[in-house]
N, C-alpha and C positions, 0 to 999 in steps of 0.2 A: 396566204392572202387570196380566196377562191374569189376573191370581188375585184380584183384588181388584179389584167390579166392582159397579155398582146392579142389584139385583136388587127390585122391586114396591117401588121407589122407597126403599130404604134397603142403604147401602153393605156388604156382607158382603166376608168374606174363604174363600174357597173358597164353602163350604155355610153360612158361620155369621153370621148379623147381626151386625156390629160393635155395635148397641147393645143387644142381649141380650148381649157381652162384658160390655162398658160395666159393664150393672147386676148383673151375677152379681159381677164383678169386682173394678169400682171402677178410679176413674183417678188419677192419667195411670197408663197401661199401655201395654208396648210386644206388638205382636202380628204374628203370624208367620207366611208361608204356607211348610209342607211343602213342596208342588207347587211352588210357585216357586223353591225354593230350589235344589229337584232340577233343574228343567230349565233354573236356570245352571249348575250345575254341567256338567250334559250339554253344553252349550254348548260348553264346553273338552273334556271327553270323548270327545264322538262325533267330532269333526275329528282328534282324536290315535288312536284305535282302530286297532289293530294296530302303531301307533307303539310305540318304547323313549322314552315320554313319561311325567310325572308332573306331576299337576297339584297345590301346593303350596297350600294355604286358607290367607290373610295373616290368621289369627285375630286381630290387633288390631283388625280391623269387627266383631268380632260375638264374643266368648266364649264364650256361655254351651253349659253340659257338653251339652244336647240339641243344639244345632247340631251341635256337634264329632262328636256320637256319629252322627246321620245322614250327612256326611260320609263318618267314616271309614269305614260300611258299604260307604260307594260306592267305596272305594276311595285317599281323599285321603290326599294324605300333607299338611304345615302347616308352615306361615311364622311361624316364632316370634321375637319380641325381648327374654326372659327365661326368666330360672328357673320363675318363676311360670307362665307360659305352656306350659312342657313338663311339670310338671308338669297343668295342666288336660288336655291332651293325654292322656296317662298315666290320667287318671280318667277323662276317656272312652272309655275305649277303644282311642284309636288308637295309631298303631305309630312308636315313637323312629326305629325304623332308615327312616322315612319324614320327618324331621322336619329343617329346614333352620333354622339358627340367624343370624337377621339379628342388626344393631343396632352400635352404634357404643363400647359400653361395658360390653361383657361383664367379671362379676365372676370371680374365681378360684372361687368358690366355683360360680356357674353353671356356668362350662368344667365342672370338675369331674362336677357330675353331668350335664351334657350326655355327656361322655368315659363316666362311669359307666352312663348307660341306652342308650346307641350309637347317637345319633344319626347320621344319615346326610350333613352338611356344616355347621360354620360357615364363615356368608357372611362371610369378614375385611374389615376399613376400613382397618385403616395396618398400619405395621412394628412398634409395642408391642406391639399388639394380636397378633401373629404368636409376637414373643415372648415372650409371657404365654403362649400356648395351647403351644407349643411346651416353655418348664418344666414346667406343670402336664401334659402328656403325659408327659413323659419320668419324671418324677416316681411318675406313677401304671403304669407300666409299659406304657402303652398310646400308639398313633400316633394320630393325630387327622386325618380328612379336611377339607380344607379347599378354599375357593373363593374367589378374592377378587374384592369389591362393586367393580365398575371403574367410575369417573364418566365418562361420554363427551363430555361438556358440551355434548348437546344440549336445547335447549330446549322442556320443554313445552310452554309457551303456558297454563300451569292456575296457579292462584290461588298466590304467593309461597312461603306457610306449607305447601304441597302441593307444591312442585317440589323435586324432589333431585339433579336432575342437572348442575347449572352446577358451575362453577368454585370459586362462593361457599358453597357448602353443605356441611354440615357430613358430609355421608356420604360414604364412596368411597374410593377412589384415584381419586386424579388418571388422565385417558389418559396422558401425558405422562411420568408416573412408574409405571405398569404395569408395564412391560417391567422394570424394577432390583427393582421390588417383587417380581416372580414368580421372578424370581432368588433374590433372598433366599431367599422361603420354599423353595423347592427345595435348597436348602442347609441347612435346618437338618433336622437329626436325626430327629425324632421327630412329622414333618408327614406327609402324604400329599397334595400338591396336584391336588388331582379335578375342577378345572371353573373356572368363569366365571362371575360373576353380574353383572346389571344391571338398577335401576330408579332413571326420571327424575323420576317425580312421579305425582302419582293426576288422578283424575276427568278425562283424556286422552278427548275424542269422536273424533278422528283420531288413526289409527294411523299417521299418516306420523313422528313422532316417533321412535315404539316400533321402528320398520324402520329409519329413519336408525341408533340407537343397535347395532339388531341386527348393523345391517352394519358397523359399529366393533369388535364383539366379533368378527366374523369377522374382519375383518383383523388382530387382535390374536391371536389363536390360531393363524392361520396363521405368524405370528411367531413363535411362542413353542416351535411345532412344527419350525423350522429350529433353534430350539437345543436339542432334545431332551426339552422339557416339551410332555407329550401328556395333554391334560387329557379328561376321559372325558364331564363334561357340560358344556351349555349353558344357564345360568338366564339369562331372558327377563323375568323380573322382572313385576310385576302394572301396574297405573294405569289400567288401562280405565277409561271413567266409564259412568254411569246417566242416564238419561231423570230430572230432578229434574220437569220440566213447566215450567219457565222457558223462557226467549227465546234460549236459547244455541248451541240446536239438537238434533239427532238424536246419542245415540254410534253407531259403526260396531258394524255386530253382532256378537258375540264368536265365533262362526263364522268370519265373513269374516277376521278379525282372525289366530285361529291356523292358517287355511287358508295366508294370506299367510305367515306366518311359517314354515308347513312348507314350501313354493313355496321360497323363498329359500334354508332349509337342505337342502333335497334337491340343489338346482341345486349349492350351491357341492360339496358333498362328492360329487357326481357330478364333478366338475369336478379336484375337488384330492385327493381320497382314495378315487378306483376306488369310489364308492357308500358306502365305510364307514361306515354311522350313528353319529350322536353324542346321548345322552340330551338331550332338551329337556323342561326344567322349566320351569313359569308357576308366579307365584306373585298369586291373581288375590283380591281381597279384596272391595270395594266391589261388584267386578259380580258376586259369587256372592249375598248376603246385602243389599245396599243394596231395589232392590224390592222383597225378601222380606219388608219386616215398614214398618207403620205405628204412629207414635205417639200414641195415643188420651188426649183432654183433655176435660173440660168447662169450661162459660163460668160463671167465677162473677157477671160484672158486665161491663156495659155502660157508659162511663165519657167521655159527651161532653166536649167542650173547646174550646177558642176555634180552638185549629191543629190541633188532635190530635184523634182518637176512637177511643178504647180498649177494644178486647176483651180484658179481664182474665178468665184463662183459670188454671184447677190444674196448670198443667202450667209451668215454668219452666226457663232459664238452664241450670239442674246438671242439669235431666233430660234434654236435648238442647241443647247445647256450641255445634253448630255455626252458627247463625245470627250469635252473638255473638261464636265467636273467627276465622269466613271472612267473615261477610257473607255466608252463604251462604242461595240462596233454596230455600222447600222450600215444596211443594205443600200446600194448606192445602183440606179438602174439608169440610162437613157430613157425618156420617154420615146424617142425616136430613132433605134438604133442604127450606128452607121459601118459601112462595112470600111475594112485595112486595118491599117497598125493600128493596134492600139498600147501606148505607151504608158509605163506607169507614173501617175499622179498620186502627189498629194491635194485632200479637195481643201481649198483653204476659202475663208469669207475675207471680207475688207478690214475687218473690224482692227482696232493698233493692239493687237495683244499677239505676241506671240502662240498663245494657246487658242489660237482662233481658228480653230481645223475641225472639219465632220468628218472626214476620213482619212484614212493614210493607204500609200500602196498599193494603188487601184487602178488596175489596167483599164482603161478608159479610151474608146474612140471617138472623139470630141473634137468640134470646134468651137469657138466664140460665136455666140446667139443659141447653141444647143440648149433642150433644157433637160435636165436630170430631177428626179426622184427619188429624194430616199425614204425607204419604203420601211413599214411598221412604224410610223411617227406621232403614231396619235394621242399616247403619252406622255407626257410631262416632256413633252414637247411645248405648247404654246403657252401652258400654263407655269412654264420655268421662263420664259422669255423675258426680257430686260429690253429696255430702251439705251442701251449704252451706247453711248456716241451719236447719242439723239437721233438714234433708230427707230424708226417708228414700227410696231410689230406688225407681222404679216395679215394678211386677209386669210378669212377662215370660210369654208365653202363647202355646203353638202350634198353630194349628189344621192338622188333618188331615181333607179334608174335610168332614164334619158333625159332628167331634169336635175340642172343642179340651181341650187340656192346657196346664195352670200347669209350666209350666220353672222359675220361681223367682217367691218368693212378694216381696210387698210387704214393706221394711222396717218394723218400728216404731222406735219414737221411742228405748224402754231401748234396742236393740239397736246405735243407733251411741253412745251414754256406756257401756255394757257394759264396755270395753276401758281405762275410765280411772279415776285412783286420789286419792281424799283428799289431801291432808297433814294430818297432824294434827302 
């Protein structure tokens, strides 16, 4: 995380002390680096330049309207899984006919105004799903491009609740039943079948996965091109992971990653199609937005025990998801480190759940009013967050060099009963 770094011995994010956030602020807040954000994006950019490439933002990491609007300056097109999601799209900014419609349970009503703002592909999962999109076309007098989510059933290797590519999961066509399925949709009326798409699962540090899968959808296209279905792109699907600062190792750099994957598509259509280029889309989530933004807490208590010793900490459970629903470890830093013991803590929120923990077993030199960071949060981080126990969700903040700006402000309390009604 080259943008968030100790600076005269207190952790800043570009130009700005995380605990001058802190106290202008107030915690938990999640916070943001511009710079960093940009130069993953470039990551997938600069390797595709001069390519018929699109890099596709999987805004389920990260929603909010500022990210999407720098983005799309840059040029993104985004990876949506709702209505709600094209429309956030839409408010910032960016461009429908750049907008790739994932998900396993598209509504008649989503189709709809995906078909209405023109969208540029739903990724399909099965045969209803075909035939739903294909009524509400025909319906609304309009064709609808399509690609379908093909499972290849290779194996991540990445945590259950994050893999999507086996056999067992609930997304995809099957490889095995591809070929009937792309049949189908090529026969009905009022489809336009445009491409290919594939993802096996997230937070992937090797890309040997992501290239095994790649070269299944090659051979599947070349199939599909002896029966007359000539599909115009290639989604490559997103699951890079991040540096979390655990034991798990290094990810592969996101360079190397789509170097390799232009490498393999060049060779084969040099090979099989006289050089003809075919569009490749990434749809990359976690690694554009994950280092870009840490989640900022204070320690309300210090809470010895006979087995345990608790750092009770303002920051909980609903505010960041993932330690409680992956086991997931995440880097836990002092903004202001302090020197002596430092004893091992569990970092625990208020919240009444037992599973209310962001870290465990973390040498920690802390008092009550310190504030901590934990670092890499910028994914499904605030976009997993819950109001439980009528928590209002953090403040979202992004620095730009020595300027930071409020992206969205801190809930209050009226603000989540707002929405509910008496009986009398």
């Amino acid at each position: 995380m080259s943008h968030f770094s100790y600076q005269n011995g207190v952790l800043h994010a570009e130009s700005v002390a995380l605990s001058d956030i802190a106290t202008r602020f107030g915690t938990p807040a999640y916070v943001y680096s511009k710079a960093q954000l940009l130069d993953n994006f470039t990551g997938y950019t600069a390797p595709a330049k001069g390519r018929d490439a699109l890099v596709c933002y999987a805004m389920k990491a990260n929603s909010n309207l500022a990210i999407l609007d720098l983005l799309a300056r840059e040029g993104a097109g985004f990876d949506i899984v709702s209505g709600g999601e094209l429309l956030r799209v839409i408010a910032a900014g960016g461009d429908p006919g750049k907008v790739i419609f994932s998900g396993v349970g598209k509504t008649v009503q989503e189709i709809e105004l995906a078909l209405e703002k023109g969208i540029l592909c739903f990724n399909v999962e099965s045969i209803p799903e075909l035939d739903r999109i294909n009524e509400v076309a025909g319906r609304l007098g309009k064709r609808a491009p399509v690609s379908l989510r093909v499972n290849p059933n290779v194996d991540a290797k990445t945590h259950p609740y994050i893999a999507t590519g086996l056999k067992a999961s609930k997304f995809g066509v099957a490889f095995s039943d591809a070929l009937a399925t792309y049949r189908s949709a090529a026969a009905l009326p009022h489809l336009d079948v445009v491409g290919i798409d594939c993802h096996i699962g997230s937070q992937l540090l090797d890309d040997a996965p992501l290239l095994e899968a790649l070269d299944k959808l090659i051979e599947l296209i070349d199939t599909l091109a002896l029966e007359g279905i000539h599909l115009h792109h290639l989604d490559v699907g997103g699951g890079l992971g991040i540096d979390y600062g655990s034991a798990d190792g290094q990810p592969v750099p996101i360079g190397d990653y789509v170097s390799r994957v232009f490498a393999r598509v060049d060779a084969w259509r040099a090979a099989k199609y006289d050089g003809k280029p075919i569009k490749v889309i990434f749809e990359p989530g976690r690694s554009i937005v994950g280092n870009a933004g840490v989640l900022l807490m204070s320690v309300e208590f210090l809470k010895p025990g006979e087995e345990k010793n608790f750092c009770v900490v303002d920051a909980a459970m609903n505010d960041m998801a993932r330690p409680a629903m992956y086991q997931a470890w995440m880097d836990v830093k002092p903004v202001v480190p302090r020197a002596g013991d430092a004893p091992v803590y569990d970092l625990v929120g208020p919240v009444c759940e037992s599973g209310d923990w962001l870290a465990r077993d973390r040498a920690l030199a802390v008092q009550p009013g310190d504030v901590l960071a934990m670092m890499a949060a910028g994914a499904y981080g605030f976009t997993m967050s819950s109001n439980y126990n009528t928590r209002g969700r953090a403040a979202e903040l992004l620095v730009d060099g020595d300027k930071v700006h409020l992206i969205r402000r801190r809930e209050t309390p009226a603000e989540l009963f707002a929405l509910e009604m008496l009986v009398k």
